[in-house]
ZASETI-813732 format. One line per 8 residues: number of its first residue (from 1); their letters; for each residue x, y, z of C-alpha. Coordinates in nm, 2 decimals. Example, Ala and Ser with C-alpha at 12.3 -4.5 7.8 and 13.67 -1.06 7.14 Angstrom:
REM ZASETI-813732
1) as) 1.23 -0.45 0.78 | 1.37 -0.11 0.71 .
//
This chain:
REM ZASETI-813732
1) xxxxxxxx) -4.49 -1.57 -4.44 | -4.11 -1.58 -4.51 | -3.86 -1.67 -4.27 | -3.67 -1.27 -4.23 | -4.02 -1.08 -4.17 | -4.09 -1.37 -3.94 | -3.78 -1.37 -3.71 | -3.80 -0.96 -3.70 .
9) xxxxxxxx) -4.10 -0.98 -3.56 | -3.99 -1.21 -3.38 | -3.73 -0.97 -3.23 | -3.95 -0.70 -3.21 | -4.20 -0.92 -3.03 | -3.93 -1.04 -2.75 | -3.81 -0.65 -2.72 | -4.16 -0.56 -2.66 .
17) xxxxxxxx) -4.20 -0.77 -2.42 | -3.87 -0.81 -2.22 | -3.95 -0.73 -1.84 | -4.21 -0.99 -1.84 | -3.92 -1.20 -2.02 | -3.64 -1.11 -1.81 | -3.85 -1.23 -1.51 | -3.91 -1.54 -1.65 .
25) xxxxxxxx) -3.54 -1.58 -1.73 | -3.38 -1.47 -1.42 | -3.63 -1.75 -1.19 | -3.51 -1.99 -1.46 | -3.16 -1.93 -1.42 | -3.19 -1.97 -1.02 | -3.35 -2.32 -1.08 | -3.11 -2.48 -1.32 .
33) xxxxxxxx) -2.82 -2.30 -1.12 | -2.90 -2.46 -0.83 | -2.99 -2.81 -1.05 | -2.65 -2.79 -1.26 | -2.43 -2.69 -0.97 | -2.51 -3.03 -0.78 | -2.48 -3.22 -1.07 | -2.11 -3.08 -1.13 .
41) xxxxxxxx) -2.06 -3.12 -0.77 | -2.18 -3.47 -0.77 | -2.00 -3.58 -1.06 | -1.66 -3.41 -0.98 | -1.63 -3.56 -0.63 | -1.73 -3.91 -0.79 | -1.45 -3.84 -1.01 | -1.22 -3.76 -0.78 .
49) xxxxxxxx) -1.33 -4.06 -0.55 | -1.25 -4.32 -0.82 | -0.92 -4.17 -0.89 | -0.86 -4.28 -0.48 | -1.00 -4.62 -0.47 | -0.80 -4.68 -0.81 | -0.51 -4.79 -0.64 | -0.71 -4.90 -0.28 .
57) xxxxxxxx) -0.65 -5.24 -0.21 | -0.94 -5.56 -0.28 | -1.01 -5.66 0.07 | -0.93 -5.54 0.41 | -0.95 -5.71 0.72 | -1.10 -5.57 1.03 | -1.10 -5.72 1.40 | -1.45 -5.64 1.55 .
65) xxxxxxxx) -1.64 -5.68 1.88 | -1.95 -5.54 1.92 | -1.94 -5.19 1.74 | -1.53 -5.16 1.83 | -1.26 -5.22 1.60 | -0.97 -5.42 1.78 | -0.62 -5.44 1.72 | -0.52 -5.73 1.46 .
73) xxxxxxxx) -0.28 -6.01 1.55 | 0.01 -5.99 1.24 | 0.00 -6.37 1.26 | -0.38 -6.32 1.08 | -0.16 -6.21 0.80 | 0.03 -6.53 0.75 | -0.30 -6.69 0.77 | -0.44 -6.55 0.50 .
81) xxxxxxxx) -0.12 -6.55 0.31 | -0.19 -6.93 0.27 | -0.47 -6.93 0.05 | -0.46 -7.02 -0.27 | -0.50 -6.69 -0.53 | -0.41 -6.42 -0.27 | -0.14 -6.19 -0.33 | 0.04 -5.83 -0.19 .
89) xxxxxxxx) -0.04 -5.89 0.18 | 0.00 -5.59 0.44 | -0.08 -5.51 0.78 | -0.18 -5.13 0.81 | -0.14 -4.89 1.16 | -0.39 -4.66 1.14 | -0.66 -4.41 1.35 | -0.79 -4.11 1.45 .
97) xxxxxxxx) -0.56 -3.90 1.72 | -0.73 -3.59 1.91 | -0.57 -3.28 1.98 | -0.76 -3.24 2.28 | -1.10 -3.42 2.44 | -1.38 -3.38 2.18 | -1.10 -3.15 2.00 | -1.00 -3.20 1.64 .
105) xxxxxxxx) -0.88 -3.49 1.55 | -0.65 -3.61 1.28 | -0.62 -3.95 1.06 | -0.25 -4.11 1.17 | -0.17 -4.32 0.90 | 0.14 -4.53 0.89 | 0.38 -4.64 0.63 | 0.64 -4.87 0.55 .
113) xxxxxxxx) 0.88 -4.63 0.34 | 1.13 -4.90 0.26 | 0.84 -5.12 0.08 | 0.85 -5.07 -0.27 | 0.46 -5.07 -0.36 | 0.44 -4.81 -0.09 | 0.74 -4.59 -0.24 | 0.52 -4.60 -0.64 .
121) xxxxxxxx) 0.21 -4.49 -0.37 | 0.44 -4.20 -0.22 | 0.62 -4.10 -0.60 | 0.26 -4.05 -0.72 | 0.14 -3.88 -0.45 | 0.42 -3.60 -0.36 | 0.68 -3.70 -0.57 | 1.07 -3.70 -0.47 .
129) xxxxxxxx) 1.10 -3.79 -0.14 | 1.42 -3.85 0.04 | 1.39 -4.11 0.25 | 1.73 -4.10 0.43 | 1.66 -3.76 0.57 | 1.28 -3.78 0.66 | 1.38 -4.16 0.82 | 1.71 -3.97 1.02 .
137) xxxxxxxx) 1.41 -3.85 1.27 | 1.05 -3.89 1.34 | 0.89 -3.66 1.03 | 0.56 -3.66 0.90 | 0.37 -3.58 0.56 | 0.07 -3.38 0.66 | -0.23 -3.27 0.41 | -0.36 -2.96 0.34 .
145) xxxxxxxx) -0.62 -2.91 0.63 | -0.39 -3.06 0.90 | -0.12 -2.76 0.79 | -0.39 -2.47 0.80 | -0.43 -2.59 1.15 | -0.08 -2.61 1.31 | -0.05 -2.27 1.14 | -0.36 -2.15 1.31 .
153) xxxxxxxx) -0.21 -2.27 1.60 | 0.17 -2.18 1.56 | 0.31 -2.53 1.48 | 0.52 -2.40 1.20 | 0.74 -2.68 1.19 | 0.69 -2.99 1.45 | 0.41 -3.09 1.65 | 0.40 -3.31 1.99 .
161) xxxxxxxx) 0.19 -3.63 1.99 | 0.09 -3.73 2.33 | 0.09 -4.11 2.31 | -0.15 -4.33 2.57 | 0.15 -4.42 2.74 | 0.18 -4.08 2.85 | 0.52 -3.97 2.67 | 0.54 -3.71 2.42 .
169) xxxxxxxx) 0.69 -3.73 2.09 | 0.78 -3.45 1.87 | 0.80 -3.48 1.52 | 0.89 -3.24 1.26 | 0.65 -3.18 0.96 | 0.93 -3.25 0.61 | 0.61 -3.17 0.36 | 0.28 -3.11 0.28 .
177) xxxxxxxx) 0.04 -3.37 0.07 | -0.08 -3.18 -0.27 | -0.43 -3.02 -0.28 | -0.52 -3.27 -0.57 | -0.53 -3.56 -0.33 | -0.76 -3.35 -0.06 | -1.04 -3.58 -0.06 | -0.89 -3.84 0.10 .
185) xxxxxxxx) -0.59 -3.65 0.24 | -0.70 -3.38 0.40 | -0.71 -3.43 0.76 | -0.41 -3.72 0.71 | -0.08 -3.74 0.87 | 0.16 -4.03 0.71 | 0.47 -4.08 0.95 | 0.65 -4.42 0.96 .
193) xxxxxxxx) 0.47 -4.78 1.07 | 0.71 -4.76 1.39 | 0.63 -4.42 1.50 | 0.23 -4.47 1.37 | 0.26 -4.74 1.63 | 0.39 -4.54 1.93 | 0.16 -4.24 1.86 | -0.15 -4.46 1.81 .
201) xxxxxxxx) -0.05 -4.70 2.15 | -0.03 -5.05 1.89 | 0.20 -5.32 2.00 | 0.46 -5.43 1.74 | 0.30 -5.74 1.65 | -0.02 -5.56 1.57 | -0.20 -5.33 1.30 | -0.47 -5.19 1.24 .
209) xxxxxxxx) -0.60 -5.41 1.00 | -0.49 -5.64 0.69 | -0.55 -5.50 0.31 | -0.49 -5.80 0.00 | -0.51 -5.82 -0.37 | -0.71 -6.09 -0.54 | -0.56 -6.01 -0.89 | -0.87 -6.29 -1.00 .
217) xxxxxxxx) -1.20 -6.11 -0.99 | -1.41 -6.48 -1.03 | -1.25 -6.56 -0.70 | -1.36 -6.27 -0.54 | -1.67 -6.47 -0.37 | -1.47 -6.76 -0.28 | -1.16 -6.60 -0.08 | -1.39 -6.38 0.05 .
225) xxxxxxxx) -1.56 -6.65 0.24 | -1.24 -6.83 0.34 | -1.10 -6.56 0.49 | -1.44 -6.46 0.68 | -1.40 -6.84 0.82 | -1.07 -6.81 0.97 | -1.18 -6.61 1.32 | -1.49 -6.54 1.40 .
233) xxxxxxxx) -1.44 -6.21 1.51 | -1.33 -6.10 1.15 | -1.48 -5.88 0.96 | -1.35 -5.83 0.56 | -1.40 -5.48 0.35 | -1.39 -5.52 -0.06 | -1.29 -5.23 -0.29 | -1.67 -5.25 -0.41 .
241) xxxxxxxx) -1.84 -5.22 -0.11 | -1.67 -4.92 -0.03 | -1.75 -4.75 -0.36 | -2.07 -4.82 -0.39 | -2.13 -4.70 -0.03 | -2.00 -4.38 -0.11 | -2.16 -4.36 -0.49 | -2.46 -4.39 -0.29 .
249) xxxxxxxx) -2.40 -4.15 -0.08 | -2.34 -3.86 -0.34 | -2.66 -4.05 -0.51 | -2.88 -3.99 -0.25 | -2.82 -3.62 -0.20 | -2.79 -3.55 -0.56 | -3.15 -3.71 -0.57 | -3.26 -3.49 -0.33 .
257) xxxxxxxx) -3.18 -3.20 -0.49 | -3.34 -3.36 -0.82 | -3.65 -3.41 -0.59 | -3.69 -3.05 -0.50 | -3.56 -2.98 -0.85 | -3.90 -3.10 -0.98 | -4.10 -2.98 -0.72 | -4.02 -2.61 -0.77 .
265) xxxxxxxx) -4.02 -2.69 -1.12 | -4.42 -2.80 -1.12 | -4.44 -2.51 -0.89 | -4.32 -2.30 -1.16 | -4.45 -2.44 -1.45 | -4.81 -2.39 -1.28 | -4.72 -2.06 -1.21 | -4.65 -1.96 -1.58 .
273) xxxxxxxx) -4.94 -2.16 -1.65 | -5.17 -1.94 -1.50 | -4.97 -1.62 -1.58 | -5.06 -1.72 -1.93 | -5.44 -1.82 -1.85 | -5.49 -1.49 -1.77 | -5.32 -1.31 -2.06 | -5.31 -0.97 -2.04 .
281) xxxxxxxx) -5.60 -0.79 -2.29 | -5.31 -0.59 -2.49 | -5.19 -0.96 -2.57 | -5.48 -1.12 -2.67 | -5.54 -0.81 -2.90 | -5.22 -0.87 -3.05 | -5.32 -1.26 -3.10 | -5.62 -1.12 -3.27 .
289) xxxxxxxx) -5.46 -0.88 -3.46 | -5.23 -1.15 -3.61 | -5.55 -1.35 -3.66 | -5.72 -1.09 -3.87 | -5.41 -1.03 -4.06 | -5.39 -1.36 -4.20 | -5.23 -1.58 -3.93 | -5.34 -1.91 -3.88 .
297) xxxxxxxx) -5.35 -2.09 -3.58 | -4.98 -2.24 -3.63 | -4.81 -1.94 -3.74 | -4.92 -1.80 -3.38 | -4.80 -2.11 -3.18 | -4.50 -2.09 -3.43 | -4.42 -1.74 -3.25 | -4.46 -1.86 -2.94 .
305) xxxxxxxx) -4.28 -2.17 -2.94 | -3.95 -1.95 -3.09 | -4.05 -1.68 -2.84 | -4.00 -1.99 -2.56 | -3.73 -2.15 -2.68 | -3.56 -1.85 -2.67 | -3.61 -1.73 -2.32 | -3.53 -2.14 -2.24 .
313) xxxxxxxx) -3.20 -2.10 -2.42 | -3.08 -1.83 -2.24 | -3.21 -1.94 -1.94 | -3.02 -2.29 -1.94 | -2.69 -2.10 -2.11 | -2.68 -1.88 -1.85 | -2.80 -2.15 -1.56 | -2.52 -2.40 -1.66 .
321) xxxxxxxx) -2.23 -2.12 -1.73 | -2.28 -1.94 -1.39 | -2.31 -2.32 -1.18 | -2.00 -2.45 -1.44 | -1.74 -2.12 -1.27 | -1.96 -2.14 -0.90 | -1.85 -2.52 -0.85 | -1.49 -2.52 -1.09 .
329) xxxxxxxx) -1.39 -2.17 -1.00 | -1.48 -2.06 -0.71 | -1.47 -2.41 -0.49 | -1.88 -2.42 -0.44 | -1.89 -2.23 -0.13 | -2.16 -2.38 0.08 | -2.33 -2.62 -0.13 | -1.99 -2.81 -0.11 .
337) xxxxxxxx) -2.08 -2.89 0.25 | -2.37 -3.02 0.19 | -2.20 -3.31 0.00 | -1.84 -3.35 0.25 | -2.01 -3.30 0.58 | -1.89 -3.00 0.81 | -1.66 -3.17 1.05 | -1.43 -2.97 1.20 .
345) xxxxxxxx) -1.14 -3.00 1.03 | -1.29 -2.89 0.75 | -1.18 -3.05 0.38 | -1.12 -2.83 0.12 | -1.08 -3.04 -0.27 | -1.01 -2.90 -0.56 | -1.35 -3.00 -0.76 | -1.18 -3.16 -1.11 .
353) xxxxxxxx) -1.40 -3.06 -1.38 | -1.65 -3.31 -1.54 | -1.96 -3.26 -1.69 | -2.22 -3.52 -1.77 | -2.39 -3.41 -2.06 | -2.64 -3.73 -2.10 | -2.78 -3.54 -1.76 | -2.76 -3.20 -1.86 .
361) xxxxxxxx) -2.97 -3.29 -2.21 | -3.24 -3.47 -1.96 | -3.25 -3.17 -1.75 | -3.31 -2.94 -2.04 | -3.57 -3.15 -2.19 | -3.77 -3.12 -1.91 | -3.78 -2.78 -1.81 | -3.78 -2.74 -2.22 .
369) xxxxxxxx) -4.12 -2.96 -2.22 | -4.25 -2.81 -1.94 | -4.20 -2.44 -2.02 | -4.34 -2.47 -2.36 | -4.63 -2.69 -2.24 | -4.72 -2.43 -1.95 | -4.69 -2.17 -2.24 | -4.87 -2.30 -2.56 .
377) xxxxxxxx) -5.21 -2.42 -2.39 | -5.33 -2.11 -2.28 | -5.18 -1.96 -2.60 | -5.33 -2.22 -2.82 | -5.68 -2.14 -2.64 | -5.70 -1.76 -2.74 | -5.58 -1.88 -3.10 | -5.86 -2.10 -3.13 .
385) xxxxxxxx) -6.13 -1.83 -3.07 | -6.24 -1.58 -3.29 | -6.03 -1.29 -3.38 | -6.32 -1.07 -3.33 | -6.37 -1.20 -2.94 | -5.99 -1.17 -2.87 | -5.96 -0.82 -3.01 | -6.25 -0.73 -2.77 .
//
C-alpha cells in the first residue's frame, strides 16, 4: 500500500466522515481553550510579578500587635543600620485611604523624590519627571485604575484627601503611572513622604515600615534573626517569602483548573470510548471491507491513528491560537478575575506574552494519549474479528 493512495483515502475517509469529526473537534477545542488560556494567564502574571519584585527590597520591617500593623519608630532604623552586612536603609509611609466608609479605597504610597535610588525607581517607571514643579505643591502620580475613577467621578485634575485630623488637603494629579506597571500600580497614588504622612495621620518620626538590602545572600539567615531580636513586637518580610506566596497563589488556581482539566478530560475520553464501542454498522462494514480487500490489522489502526492525529491537531492548533488572542489580545475577560480577585477598584494589566511550551507539549501528550487510546481499542477489536462478521 503506498503512501499517495493511502493518504487520499485518507482524505476521502476524514471528508466522509466530517460531522462526526467536527463534533469531536469543536468539544476539543473548548477543553484545551479553557486549559491553554489559564496557563497563558498564569504564566503572564508570574511574568509580570517577577518584573515587580525585581527591584523590591530584601527585608521589610513590620510593627505588629495582635493582627494590627503599628506605626514604626524611625529610631528602629538606626538600629538596624548597625549590623554588620546591611546596606540601603529606608523607612516607608504607606496605606490604604477610603473614599468613603466601606468605599473604595486607594494605596497612598510615599516617596522621598530627592533620594537618588528613588529617582532610578521613578525614571524607570514614568520617565521624566520634573521635580521642581510637581514638589512647588502637593501633586500626586496616580495609576491607571485610580484615574478611571476620579474621571468617573469628575476629579479631572485634583482630588481632596480628608486626613484623621479632620483637615482637607487638595492635591492636584501631575501624571498617570503607565499601564505596563498595572499589577502592582493600579490602585496606587505616590505623593511625597511629607504629604503621605499628613494624608495617612503618621507622625514625622514614624513610617510605615523599614525595607533593607542584604547584598550577601549566605547572610540572609543570620541578619534575619538579629533583626527579629531587636523588639519583640517586630515582625521581618523577605523578597522570597513574598514571591513564593504569590507563585503559590497563581499555582494553586492554575491547579485547579488542571484538576478539572483532567476530569472532563476522562469524562471525555470515556465518552469517545463508548461512541466508538458502539460503532456504527456502515463503519464496521467499511473495517470489513478493508479487511477483505487485503488490509491487515495494522494498516486499519494505521488509518485511524492518522485519522486521530488529525482531528487532535486541529483541535490543539485551534485550542491554543484562539486562548493565545483571548488572554494577549483581548485582556481575558472574566477568567482574568478569577486570578486578580474582583475588588472594587478593579485592576486592569496588560498580560505580557509568554508561553511555556514544556507545558503546552505535556498538555498535548495527554489528551494526544488519551484520544488515540479511547479510539484505537474499540477500533482494534472490530479489526481483530473476522471480516465476514463485521461486514454482517
Amino acid at each position: 500500500m503506498g503512501n499517495s493512495p493511502f493518504f487520499h483515502f485518507l482524505t476521502l475517509s476524514l471528508f466522509a466522515e466530517r460531522r462526526k469529526h467536527l463534533g469531536v473537534i469543536a468539544l476539543s477545542v473548548v477543553l484545551i481553550f479553557l486549559l491553554s488560556a489559564t496557563l497563558f494567564i498564569s504564566s503572564s502574571l508570574q511574568q509580570i510579578l517577577y518584573g515587580a519584585l525585581k527591584d523590591e527590597p530584601d527585608f521589610v520591617v513590620q510593627r505588629v500587635r495582635g493582627d494590627h500593623l503599628l506605626p514604626v519608630p524611625l529610631e528602629w532604623a538606626d538600629e538596624i543600620g548597625e549590623l554588620h552586612g546591611v546596606v540601603r536603609i529606608a523607612p516607608r509611609v504607606w496605606g490604604r485611604y477610603y473614599t468613603r466608609p466601606k468605599g473604595r479605597s486607594f494605596l497612598v504610597v510615599g516617596v522621598d523624590f530627592l533620594d537618588d535610588q528613588s529617582q532610578k525607581a521613578l525614571g524607570k517607571l514614568i520617565g521624566t519627571l520634573d521635580l521642581k514643579s510637581f514638589l512647588s505643591s502637593p501633586g500626586m502620580l496616580v495609576g491607571a485604575g485610580v484615574e478611571r475613577w476620579m474621571k468617573a467621578h469628575f476629579y479631572n485634575d485634583a482630588y481632596s484627601f480628608l486626613t484623621p485630623s479632620g483637615e482637607f488637603l487638595k492635591v492636584r494629579k501631575v501624571e498617570v503611572i503607565p499601564p505596563s506597571a498595572s499589577l502592582v500600580s493600579d490602585d496606587m497614588i505616590l505623593v511625597s513622604i511629607g504629604l503621605a504622612r499628613r494624608i495617612l495621620g503618621l507622625g514625622e518620626e514614624e513610617a510605615t515600615d523599614i525595607t533593607f538590602d542584604v547584598p550577601n545572600d549566605a547572610e540572609w539567615s543570620n541578619i534575619e534573626d538579629k533583626v527579629s531580636a531587636l523588639h519583640y513586637d517586630l515582625r521581618i518580610v523577605s523578597k522570597k517569602e513574598n514571591r513564593k506566596a504569590y507563585l503559590r497563589l497563581f499555582d494553586f488556581k492554575g491547579g485547579f483548573f488542571l484538576v478539572l482539566f483532567l476530569i472532563v478530560l476522562l469524562a471525555f475520553a470515556l465518552i469517545l470510548y463508548q461512541r466508538y464501542s458502539q460503532v456504527f454498522s456502515h463503519e464496521k462494514r467499511a473495517i470489513g471491507i478493508l479487511r477483505a480487500m487485503g488490509w491487515s490489522i495494522r494498516d486499519v489502526l494505521k488509518l485511524k491513528i492518522f485519522e486521530t492525529l488529525s482531528i487532535v491537531l486541529a483541535s490543539f492548533v485551534l485550542g491554543t491560537a484562539a486562548a493565545y488572542y483571548y488572554v494577549f489580545a483581548f485582556g481575558a475577560p472574566l477568567l482574568r478575575q478569577i486570578f486578580l480577585g474582583s475588588a472594587e477598584l478593579a485592576t486592569a494589566p496588560r498580560l505580557v506574552p509568554v508561553i511555556d511550551f514544556s507545558m503546552l507539549t505535556s498538555i498535548f501528550l495527554l489528551y494526544t494519549v488519551t484520544f488515540l487510546a479511547a479510539v484505537l481499542i474499540p477500533v482494534w477489536k472490530i479489526a481483530v474479528t473476522d471480516p465476514k462478521e463485521a461486514m454482517l
